[in-house]
SEVEXRO-277216 format. One record per residue (C-alpha): residue in one letter; x, y, z. Coordinates in steps of 0.05 Angstrom, whole numbers, plus 5000, padded with zeros to 4 digits. Layout:
N
aXYZ;...
END
This chain:
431
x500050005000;x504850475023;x511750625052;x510150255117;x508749625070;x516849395059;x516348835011;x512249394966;x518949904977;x523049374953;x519249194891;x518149904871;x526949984877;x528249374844;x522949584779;x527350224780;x533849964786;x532849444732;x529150064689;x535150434702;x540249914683;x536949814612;x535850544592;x543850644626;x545150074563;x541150444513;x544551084515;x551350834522;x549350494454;x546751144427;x551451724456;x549352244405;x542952244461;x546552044518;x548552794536;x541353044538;x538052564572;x543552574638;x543253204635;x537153424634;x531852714661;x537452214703;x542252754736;x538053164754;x532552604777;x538052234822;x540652924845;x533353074877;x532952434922;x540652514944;x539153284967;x531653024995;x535152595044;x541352965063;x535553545078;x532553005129;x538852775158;x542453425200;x535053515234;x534652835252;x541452675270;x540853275318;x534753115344;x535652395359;x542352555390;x540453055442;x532952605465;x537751955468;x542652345508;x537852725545;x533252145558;x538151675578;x537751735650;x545751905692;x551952105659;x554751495686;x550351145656;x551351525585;x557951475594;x558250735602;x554650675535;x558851125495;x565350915515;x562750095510;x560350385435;x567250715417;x570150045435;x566849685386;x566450135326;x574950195334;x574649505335;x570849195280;x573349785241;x580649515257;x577748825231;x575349105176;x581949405151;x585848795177;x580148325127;x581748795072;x589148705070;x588147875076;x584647905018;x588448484986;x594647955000;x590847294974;x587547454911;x592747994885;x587748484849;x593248934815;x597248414803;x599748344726;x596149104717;x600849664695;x597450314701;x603350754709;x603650964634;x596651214631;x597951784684;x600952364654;x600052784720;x600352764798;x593052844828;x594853474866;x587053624880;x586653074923;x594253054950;x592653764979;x587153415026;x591653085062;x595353785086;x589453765143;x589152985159;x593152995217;x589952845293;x590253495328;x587453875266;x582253445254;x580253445330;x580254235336;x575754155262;x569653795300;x568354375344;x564354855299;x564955575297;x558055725285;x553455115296;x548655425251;x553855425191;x555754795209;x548254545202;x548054875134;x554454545111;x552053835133;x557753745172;x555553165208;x561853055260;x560253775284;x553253595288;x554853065329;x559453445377;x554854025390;x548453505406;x552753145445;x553853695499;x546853985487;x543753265504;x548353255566;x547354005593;x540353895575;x539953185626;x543253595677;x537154055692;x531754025734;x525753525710;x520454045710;x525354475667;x527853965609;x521853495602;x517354085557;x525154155516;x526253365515;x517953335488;x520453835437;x525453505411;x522352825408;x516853175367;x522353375328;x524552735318;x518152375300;x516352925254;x522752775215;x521652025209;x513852255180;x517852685128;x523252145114;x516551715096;x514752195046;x521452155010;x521051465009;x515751494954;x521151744908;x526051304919;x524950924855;x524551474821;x531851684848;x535450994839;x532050934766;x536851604752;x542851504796;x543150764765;x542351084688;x547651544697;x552951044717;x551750504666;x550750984611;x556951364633;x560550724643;x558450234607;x561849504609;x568349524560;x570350094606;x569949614663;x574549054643;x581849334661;x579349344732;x574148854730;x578548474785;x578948904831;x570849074823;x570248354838;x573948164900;x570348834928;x564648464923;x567147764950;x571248205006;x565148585017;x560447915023;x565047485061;x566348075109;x558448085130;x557747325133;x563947115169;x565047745215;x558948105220;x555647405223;x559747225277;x558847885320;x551247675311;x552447015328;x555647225395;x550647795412;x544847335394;x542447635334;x539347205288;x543947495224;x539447205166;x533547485204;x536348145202;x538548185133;x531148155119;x528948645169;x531849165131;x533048845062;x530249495033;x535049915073;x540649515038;x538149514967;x537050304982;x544250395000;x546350014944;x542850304887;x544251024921;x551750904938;x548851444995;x548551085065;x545551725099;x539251545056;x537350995104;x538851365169;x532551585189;x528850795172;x534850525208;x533650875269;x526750595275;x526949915250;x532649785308;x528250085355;x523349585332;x527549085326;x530249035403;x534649595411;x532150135477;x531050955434;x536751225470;x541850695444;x539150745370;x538751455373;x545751575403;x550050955373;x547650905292;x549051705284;x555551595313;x556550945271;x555051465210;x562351805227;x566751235263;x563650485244;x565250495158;x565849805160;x565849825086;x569850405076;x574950165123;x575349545077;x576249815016;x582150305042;x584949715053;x584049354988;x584749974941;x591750184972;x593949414962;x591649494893;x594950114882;x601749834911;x600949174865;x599749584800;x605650004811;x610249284823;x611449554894;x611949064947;x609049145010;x612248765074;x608948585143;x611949175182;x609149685117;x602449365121;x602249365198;x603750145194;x598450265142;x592449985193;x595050505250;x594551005194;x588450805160;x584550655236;x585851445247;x584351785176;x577951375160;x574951655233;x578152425210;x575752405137;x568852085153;x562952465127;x566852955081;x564252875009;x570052424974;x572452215037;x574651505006;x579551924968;x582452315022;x583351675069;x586651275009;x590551994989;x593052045065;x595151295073;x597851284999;x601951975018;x604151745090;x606551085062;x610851335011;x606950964953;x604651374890;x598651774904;x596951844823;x594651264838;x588151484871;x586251564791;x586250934771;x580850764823;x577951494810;x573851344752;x569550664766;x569850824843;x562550884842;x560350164822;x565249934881;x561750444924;x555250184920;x556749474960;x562449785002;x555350335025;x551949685033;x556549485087;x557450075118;x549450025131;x549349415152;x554449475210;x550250055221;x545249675239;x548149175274;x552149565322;x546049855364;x544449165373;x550648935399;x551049545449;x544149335478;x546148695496;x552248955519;x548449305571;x542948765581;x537549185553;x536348815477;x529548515468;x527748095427;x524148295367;x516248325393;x517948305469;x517548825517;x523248565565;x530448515550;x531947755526;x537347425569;x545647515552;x546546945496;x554047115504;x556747205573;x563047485543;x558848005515;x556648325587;x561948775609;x563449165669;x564249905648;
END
């Protein structure tokens, strides 16, 4: 019937990602029209849904933030939670980056590829980045100047920051003064998941044009000198969420298979999108639903947005092997063991700027001494690795709020009202 009717969401995406993928073939077949139709039907029709739901997002995000802070009962308490949540995220994104040199290392996706010849010039656009991606600068960048600007910019890390200490100056007042505020702002919140139910209806619509422009700009003889590294991003990216995040589910008693289709849609969203924040505000909700107590969902996914890329972490992993391997440069233990320290810091600093796969692979490419032209080569077909390396990224997403709540006892199962019992002792920790 509607939005609220899933298996209806993910019909109507599928009809427009398939619709997309054949007129994507027809134009590449007939580029004296491909120019006019991107231009002025697919851009511009992907374009919409993208700016629809980064509209929703900065609301939200600030919204959920300062109830699930606010709402969450003592600072200890809060405190407990958030530390227990930066835990994890540094850890599976550690994993991540560890899987993604493994298989970097076993299947050899540059390997035999010469690319050198083909770049007549540095990629100084993107080398400049990397002037900023140091710890202290990026620390003193979270704090925003003007919150306001910072809103306006979507600058989601400064976002974060500033709800943060508004949720936790807000829990510190009297009841009789923050409950009306707290009501407010879970008003606010509600009234943003109404809106991001709305969108929803032209999600098809969006996916059918984001999809058209890539194929027709692509096309598939285009894709074969790195068809091998498109394809063990998708095996890295597949084993990754049955064998790890399958095993984190195992161990926090999530049924994994059961999840996957509790938000199937959410996936096949990201994917088609290649936009993770496009599923932020259904994510939110369906964990709620799902087990997870408000105030963990609302605090934990935003904060998975900036520091749990499972994906991305990945695929900085696996791109700067590639790169190495198509130059003939040969990577040893000690030069791979230095690239995780460097890649665990600049995926969390570069998260949530536009291009930020770029910057963490220009930063680790740069600080490792390896050729940072080689940021090209990737440059140009990025985009269909993007779309299942988002996918991920979502999924841990989802995941992780789940994980915290049985960390802390407090995960129901999905239809209960009282927390199921620890299915993993070494799960329950003592803050």
């Amino acid at each position: 019937m509607g939005i609220r009717t899933p298996s209806s969401l993910v019909t109507r995406i599928i009809i427009g990602l398939v619709a997309g993928v054949i007129v994507g073939i027809l134009l590449n077949q007939f580029p004296e029209h491909k120019a006019w139709f991107i231009d002025n039907l697919l851009q511009p029709a992907g374009d919409l849904f993208i700016k629809l739901m980064k509209m929703i997002v900065v609301p939200l995000v600030f919204a959920c933030m300062t109830v699930g802070i606010a709402g969450a009962g003592s600072t200890r308490a809060l405190g407990r939670v958030g530390m227990k949540t930066f835990v994890y995220f540094f850890t599976i994104t550690s994993i991540a980056i560890l899987f993604g040199l493994v298989v970097g290392n076993v299947f050899q996706p540059g390997a035999g590829a010469d690319f050198s010849s083909t770049l007549q010039a540095p990629v100084t656009t993107l080398a400049s980045s990397t002037e900023t991606q140091n710890l202290g600068r990026t620390l003193v960048a979270i704090v925003p100047d003007n919150i306001v600007l910072a809103m306006a910019e979507g600058k989601l890390l400064s976002v974060l920051f500033f709800a943060i200490l508004f949720g936790c100056a807000l829990s510190m007042l009297p009841q009789q003064q923050k409950a009306p505020l707290i009501s407010v702002m879970q008003g606010v919140s509600d009234t943003m998941f109404k809106v991001t139910h709305l969108v929803m209806h032209y999600s098809p619509i969006g996916i059918f044009g984001l999809i058209g422009v890539t194929v027709a700009s692509f096309g598939l003889s285009a894709l074969l000198p790195l068809a091998k590294l498109i394809g063990i991003t998708y095996v890295a990216v597949l084993l990754f969420a049955l064998c790890v995040l399958g095993a984190v589910a195992r161990l926090a008693g999530v049924r994994f298979f059961h999840l996957l289709r509790e938000i199937r849609s959410e996936l096949l969203l990201a994917y088609s999108s290649a936009a993770s924040a496009t599923v932020m505000p259904q994510l939110i909700e369906k964990m709620e639903r799902y087990g997870a107590p408000r105030p963990i969902t609302s605090m934990v996914i935003p904060l998975g947005y900036s520091f749990n890329l499972d994906g991305a972490s990945l695929f900085a992993a696996l791109g700067t092997l590639f790169i190495a391997q198509a130059y003939g440069i040969d990577l040893g233990l000690a030069d791979q063991a230095m690239l995780v320290l460097i890649m665990v810091l600049t995926s969390k600093g570069a998260a949530g700027v536009p291009g930020f796969m770029f910057i963490i692979l220009t930063a680790t490419l740069t600080a490792a001494g390896l050729p940072v032209e080689g940021v090209a080569i990737i440059a140009g077909v990025y985009r269909l690795m993007d779309m299942p390396v988002t996918a991920l990224n979502v999924l841990g997403n989802a995941l992780a709020p789940l994980v915290i709540a049985r960390w802390e006892g407090q995960l129901k199962a999905p239809g209960q009202t009282t927390p199921a019992s620890p299915a993993a002792p070494d799960l329950k920790l003592e803050a």
